[in-house]
Backbone bond lengths (Angstrom), bond angles and torsions (degrees), N, CA, C in turn:
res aa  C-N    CA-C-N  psi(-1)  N-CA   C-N-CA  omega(-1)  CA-C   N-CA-C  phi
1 X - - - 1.459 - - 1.522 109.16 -
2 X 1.479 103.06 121.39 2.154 104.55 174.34 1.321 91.50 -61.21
3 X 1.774 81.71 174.52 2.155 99.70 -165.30 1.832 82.73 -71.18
4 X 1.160 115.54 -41.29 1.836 115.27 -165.27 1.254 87.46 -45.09
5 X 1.071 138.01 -104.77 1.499 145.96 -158.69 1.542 105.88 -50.92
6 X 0.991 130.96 -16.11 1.630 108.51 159.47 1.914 120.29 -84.22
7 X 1.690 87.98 -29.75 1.575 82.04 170.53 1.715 110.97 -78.50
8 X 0.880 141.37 -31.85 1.623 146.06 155.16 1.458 94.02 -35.60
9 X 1.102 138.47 -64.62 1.544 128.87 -178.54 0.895 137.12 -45.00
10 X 1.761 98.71 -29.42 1.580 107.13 -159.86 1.642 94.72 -95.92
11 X 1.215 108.12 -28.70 1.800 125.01 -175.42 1.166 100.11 -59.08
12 X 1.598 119.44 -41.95 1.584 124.29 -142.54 2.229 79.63 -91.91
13 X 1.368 113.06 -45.18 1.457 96.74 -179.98 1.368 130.75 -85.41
14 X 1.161 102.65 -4.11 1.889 115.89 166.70 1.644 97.60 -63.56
15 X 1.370 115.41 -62.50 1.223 113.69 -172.46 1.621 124.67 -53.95
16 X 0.933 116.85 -33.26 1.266 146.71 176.83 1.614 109.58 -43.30
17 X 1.630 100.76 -79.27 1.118 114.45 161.31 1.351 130.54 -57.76
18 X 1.691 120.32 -17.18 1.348 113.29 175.53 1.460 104.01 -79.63
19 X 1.160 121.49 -50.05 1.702 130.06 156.58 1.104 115.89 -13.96
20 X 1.770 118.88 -58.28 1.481 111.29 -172.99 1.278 112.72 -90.29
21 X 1.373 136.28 -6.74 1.513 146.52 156.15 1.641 101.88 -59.58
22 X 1.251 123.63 -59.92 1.461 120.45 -174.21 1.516 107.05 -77.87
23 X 1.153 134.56 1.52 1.256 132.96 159.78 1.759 107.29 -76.02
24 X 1.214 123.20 -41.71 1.262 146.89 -158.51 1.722 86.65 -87.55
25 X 0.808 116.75 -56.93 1.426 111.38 -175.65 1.927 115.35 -47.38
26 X 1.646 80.04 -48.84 1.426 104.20 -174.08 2.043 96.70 -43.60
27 X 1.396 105.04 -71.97 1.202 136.17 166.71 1.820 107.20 -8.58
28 X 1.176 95.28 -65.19 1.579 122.84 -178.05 1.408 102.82 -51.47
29 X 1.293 129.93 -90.14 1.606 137.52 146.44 1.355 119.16 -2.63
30 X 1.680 113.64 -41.27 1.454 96.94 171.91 1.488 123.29 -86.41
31 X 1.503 98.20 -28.29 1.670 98.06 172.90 1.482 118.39 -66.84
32 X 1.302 131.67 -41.69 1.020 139.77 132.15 1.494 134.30 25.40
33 X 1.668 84.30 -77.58 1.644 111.39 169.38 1.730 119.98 -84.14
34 X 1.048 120.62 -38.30 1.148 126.88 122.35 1.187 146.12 -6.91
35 X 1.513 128.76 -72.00 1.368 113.13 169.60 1.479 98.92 -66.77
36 X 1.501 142.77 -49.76 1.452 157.68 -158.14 2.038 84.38 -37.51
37 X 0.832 130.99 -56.95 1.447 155.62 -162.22 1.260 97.44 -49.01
38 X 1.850 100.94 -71.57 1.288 118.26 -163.75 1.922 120.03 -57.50
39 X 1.604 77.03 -34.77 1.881 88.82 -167.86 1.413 91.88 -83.93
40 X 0.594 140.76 -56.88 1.765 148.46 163.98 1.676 105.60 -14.04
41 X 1.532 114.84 -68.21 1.239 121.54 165.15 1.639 125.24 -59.45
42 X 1.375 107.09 -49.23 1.373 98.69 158.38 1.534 124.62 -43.88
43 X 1.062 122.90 -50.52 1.652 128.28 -163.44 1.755 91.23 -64.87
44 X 1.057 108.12 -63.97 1.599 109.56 176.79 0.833 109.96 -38.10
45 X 1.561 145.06 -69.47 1.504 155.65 -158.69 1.647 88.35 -59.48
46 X 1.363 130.57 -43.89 1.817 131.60 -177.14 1.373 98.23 -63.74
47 X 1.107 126.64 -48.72 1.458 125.94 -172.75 1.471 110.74 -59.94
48 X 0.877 127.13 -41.67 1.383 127.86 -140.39 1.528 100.42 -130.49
49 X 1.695 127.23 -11.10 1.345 135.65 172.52 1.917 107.67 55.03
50 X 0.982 122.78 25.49 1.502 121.55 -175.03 1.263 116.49 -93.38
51 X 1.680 142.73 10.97 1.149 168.16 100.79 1.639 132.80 -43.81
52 X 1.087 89.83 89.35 1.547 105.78 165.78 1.832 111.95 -55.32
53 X 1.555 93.45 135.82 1.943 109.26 -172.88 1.575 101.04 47.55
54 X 1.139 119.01 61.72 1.713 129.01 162.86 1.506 107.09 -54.73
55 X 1.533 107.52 -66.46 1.084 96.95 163.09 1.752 145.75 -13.31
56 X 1.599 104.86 -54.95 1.395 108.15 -178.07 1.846 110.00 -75.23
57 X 1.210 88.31 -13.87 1.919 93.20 -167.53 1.406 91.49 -85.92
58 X 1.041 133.57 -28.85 1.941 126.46 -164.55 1.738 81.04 -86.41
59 X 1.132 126.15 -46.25 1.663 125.12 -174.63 1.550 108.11 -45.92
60 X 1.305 113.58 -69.07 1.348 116.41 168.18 1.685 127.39 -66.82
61 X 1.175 101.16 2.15 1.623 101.81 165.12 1.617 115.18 -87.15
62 X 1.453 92.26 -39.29 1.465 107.49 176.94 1.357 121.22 -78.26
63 X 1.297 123.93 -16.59 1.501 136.77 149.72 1.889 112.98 -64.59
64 X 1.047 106.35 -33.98 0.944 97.52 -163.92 1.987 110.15 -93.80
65 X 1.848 111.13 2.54 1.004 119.78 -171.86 1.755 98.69 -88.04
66 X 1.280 98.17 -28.90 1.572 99.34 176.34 1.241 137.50 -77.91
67 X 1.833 95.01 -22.30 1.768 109.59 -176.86 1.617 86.75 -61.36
68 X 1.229 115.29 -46.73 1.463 111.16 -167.55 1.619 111.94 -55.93
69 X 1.015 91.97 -56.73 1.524 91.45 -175.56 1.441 109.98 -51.47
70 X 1.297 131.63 -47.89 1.281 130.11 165.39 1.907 117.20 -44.82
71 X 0.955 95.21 -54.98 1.725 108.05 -175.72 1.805 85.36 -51.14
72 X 1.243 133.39 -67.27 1.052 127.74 -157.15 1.552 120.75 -57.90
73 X 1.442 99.99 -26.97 1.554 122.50 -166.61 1.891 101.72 -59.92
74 X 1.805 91.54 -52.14 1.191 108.90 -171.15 1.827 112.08 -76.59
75 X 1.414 110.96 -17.14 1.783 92.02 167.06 1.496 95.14 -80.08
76 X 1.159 111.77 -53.52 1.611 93.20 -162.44 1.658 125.90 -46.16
77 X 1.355 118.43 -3.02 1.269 149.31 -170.63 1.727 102.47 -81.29
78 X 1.860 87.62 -48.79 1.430 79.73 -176.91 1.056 131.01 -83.26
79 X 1.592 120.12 -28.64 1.461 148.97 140.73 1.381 98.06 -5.37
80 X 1.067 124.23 -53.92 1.926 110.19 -146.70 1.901 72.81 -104.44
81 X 1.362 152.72 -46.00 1.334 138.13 -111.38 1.482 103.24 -82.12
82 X 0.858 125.22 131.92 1.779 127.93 162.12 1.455 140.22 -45.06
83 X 0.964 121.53 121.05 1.540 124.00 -149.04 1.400 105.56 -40.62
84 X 1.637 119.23 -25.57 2.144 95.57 179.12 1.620 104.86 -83.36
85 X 1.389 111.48 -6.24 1.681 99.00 170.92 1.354 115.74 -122.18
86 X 1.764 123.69 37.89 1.040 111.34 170.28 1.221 114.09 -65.04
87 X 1.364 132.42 -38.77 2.229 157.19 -146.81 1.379 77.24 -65.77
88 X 1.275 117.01 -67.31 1.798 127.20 -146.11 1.219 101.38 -59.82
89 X 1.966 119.60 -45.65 1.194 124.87 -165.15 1.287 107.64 -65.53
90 X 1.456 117.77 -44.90 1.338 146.66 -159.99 1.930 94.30 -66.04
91 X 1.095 116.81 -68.62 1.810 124.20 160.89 1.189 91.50 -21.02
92 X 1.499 157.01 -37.76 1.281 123.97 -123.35 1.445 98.54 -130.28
93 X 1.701 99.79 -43.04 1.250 103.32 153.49 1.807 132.82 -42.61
94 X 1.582 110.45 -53.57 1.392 105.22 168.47 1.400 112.65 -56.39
95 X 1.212 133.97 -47.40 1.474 134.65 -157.42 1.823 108.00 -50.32
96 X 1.644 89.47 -48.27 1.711 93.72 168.21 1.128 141.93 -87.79
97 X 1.579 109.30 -4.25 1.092 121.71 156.47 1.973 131.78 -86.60
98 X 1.209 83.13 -18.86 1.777 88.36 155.46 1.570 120.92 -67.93
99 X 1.664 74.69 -65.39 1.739 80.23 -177.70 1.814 111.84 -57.93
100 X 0.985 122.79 -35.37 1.619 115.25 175.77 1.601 114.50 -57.04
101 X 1.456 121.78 -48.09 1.646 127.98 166.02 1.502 119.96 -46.20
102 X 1.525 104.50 -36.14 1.572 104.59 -171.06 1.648 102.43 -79.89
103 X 1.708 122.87 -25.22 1.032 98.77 151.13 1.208 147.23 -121.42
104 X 1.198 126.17 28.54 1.107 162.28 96.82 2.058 103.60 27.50
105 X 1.786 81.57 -87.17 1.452 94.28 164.73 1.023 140.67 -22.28
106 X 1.668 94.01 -57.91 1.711 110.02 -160.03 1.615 103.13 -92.85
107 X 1.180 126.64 -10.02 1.212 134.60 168.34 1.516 126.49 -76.93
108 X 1.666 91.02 -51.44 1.781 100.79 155.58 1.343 138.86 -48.19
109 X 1.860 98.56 -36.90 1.454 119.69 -179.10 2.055 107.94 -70.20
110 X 1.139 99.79 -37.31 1.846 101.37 -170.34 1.397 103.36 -79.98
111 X 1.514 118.76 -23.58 1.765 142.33 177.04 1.559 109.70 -70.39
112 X 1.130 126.77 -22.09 1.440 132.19 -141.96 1.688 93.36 -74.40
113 X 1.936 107.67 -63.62 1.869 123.55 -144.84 1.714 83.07 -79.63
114 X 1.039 128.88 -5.93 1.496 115.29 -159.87 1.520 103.86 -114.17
115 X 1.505 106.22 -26.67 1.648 95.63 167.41 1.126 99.77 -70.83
116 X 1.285 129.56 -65.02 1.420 125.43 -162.19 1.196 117.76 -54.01
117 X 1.591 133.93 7.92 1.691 126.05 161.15 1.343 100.87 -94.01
118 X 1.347 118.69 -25.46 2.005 121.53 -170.52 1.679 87.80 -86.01
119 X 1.681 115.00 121.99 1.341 112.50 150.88 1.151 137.83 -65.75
120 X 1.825 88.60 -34.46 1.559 88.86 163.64 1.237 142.17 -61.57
121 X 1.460 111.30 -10.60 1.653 116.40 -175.03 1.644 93.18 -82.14
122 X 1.491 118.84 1.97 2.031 75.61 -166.06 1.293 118.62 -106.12
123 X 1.775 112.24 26.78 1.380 104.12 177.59 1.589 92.79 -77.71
124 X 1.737 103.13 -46.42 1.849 95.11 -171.08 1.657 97.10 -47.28
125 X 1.463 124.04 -67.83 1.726 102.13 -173.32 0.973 118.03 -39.75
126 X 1.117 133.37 -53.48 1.699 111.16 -177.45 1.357 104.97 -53.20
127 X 1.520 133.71 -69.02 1.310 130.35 -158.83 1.732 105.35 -40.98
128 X 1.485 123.11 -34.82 1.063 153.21 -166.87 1.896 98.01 -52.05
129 X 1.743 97.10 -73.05 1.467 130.55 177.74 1.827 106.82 -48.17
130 X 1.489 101.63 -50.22 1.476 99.00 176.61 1.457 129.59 -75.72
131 X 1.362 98.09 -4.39 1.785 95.53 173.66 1.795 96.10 -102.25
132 X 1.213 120.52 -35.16 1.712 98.38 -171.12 1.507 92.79 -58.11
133 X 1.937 130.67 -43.95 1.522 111.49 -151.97 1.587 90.61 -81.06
134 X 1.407 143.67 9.65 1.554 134.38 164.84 1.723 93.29 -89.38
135 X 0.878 127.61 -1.22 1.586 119.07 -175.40 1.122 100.18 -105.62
136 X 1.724 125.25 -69.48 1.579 104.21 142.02 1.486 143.55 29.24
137 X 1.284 86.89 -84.00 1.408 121.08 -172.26 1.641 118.63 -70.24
138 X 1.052 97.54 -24.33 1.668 120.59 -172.84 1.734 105.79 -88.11
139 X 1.315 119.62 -15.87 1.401 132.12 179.22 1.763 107.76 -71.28
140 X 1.355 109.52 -37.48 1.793 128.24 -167.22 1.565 113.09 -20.94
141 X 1.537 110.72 -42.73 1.235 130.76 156.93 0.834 132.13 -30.15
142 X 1.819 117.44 -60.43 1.903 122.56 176.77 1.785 103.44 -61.09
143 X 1.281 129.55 -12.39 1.196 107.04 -179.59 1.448 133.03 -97.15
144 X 1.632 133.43 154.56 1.189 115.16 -165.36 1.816 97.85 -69.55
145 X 1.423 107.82 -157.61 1.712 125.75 -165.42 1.623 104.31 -74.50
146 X 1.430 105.17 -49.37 1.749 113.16 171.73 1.523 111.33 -54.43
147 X 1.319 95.79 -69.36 1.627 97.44 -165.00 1.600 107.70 -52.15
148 X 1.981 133.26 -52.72 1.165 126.63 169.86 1.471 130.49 -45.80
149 X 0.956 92.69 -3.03 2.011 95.85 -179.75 1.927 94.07 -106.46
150 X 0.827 146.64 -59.50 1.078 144.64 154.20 2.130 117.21 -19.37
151 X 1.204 92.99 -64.82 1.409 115.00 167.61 1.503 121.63 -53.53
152 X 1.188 119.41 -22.83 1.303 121.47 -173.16 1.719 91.71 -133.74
153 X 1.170 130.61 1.10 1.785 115.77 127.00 1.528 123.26 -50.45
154 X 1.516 117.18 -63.45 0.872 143.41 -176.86 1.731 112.51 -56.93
155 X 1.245 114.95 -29.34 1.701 136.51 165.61 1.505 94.41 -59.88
156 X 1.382 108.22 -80.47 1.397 113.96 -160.10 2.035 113.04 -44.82
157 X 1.568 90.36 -34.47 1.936 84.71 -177.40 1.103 92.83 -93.76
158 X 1.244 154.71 30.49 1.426 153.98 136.55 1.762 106.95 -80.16
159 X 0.915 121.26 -51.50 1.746 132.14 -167.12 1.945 78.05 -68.38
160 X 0.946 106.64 -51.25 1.713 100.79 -156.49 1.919 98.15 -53.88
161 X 1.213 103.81 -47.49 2.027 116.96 177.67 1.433 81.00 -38.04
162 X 1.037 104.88 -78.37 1.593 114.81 -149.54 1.153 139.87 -37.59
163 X 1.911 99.70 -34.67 1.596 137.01 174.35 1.877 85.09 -66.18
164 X 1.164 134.33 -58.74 1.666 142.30 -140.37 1.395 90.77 -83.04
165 X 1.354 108.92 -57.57 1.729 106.94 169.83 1.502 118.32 -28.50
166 X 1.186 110.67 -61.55 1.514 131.96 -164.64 1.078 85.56 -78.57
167 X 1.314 158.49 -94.65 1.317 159.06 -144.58 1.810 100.83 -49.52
168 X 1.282 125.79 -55.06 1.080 131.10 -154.86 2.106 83.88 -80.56
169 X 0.847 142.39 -17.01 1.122 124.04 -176.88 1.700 112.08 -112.37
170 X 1.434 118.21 -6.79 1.415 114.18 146.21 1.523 121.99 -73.62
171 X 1.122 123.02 -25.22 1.523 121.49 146.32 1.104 136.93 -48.30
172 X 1.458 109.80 -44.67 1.736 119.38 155.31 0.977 105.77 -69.96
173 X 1.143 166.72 -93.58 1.570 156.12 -144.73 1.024 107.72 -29.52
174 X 2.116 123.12 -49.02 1.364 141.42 -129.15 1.347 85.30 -103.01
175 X 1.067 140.25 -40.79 1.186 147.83 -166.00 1.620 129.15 -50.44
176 X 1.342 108.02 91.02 1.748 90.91 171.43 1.281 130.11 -39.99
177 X 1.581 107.35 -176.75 1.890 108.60 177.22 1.062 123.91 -43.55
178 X 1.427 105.96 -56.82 1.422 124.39 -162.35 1.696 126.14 -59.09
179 X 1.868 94.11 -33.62 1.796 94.91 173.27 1.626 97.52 -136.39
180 X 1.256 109.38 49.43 1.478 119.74 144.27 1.327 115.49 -73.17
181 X 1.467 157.14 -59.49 1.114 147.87 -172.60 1.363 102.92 -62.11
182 X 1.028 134.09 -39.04 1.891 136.30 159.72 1.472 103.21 -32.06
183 X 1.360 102.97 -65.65 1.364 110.21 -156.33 1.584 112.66 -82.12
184 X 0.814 98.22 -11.85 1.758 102.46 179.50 1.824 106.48 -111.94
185 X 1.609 108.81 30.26 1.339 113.44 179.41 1.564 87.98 -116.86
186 X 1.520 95.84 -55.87 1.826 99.39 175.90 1.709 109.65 -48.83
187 X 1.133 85.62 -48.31 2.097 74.81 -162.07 1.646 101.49 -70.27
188 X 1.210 116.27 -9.87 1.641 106.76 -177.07 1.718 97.46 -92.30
189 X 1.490 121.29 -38.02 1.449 108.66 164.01 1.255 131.08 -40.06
190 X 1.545 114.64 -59.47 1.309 135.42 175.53 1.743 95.14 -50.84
191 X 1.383 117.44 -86.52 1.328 89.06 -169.28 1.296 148.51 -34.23
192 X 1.763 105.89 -35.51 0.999 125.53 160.43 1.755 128.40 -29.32
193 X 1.538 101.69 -52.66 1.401 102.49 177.78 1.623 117.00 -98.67
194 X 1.773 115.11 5.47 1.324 107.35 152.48 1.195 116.01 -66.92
195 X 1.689 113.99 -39.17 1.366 105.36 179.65 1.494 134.52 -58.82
196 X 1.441 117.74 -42.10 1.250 155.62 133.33 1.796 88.75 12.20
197 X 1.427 92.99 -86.17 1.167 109.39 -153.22 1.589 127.44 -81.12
198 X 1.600 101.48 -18.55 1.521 114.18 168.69 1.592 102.15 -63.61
199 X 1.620 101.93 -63.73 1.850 98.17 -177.85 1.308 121.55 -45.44
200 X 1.658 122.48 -37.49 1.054 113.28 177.04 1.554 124.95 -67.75
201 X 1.605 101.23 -22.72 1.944 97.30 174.49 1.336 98.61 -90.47
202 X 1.288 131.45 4.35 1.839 123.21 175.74 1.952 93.37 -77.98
203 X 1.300 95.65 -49.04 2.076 99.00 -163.63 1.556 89.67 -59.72
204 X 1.472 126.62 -54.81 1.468 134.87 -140.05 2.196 88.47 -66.52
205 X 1.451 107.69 -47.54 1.494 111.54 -168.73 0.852 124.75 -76.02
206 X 1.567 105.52 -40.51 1.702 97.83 -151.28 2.020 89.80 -133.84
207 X 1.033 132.50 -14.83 1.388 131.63 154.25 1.674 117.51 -14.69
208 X 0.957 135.58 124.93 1.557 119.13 178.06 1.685 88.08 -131.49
């Protein structure tokens, strides 16, 4: 192999790997925002006792503050590791990053009917919503030339939800007495069809 084509190799796998670090980052940021959500909702659910087995949900919040911390421990691991142990590092990284999503999930899933009665929780959801579709977003890379132009149509009328989301729920916040139930019909619509529409480009992309 000429030096040209070995340095093209080495360019083409530097990048590679910086890609899957800033995906991971991405990753990081969303859990992040994420637990912020969860503990947020938890504390409320303490206040106000309107959750049955609270207990187990602050357990798994608090489990789930550490997967992170672990997940994080282990990119930064990989960050510094030397090219014959990036693979291994890289293994280690997924291992905790699976396992952090799966509960992730299931934490999000018991979190879901109870934010959505607290208005106050939904700036953290959105903030929540806007880092998975920047994580999302951070994938653009794994796809070939066809499919990314398609994909980043499909980005752009997602970013647009997102702007309406956010807009429609600084209106609710802003909102006096009188056209608060207005406004907190719109911003729960709007979210409604960000959500709508993020899940549907999660099944359409990345579904296998």
């Amino acid at each position: 192999m000429g030096n040209e084509a070995r340095q093209k190799k080495e360019v083409d796998a530097a990048k590679l790997k910086k890609a899957y670090e800033d995906l991971n980052d991405a990753q990081l940021r969303e859990a992040e925002a994420s637990l912020a959500l969860f503990e947020a909702a938890a504390r409320k659910s303490a206040a106000t006792a309107d959750m049955e087995d609270l207990s187990g949900v602050m357990e798994d919040v608090s489990g789930l503050r550490a997967r992170k911390e672990a997940f994080h421990e282990k990119l930064q691991e990989l960050k510094q590791a030397a090219e014959s142990d990036w693979e291994r590092h890289k293994a280690g990284v997924e291992a905790e990053r699976k396992g952090m999503e799966q509960e992730m999930e299931k934490v999000r899933a018991m979190i879901d009917e109870m934010v959505a009665s607290h208005g106050e929780l939904w700036s953290a959801r959105q903030d929540a919503m806007d880092a998975r579709i920047d994580r999302m977003a951070a994938r653009a890379d794994q796809f070939d030339a066809q499919s990314r132009i398609r994909f980043q149509n499909d980005l752009t009328g997602l970013r647009a939800k997102q702007a309406e989301a956010r807009r429609k729920l600084r209106e609710f916040i802003k909102a006096d007495e009188a056209a608060a139930d207005d406004m907190k019909a719109g911003a729960a619509s709007a979210w409604d069809e960000l959500r709508a529409a993020f899940e549907s480009a999660i099944k359409r992309y990345y579904s296998s």
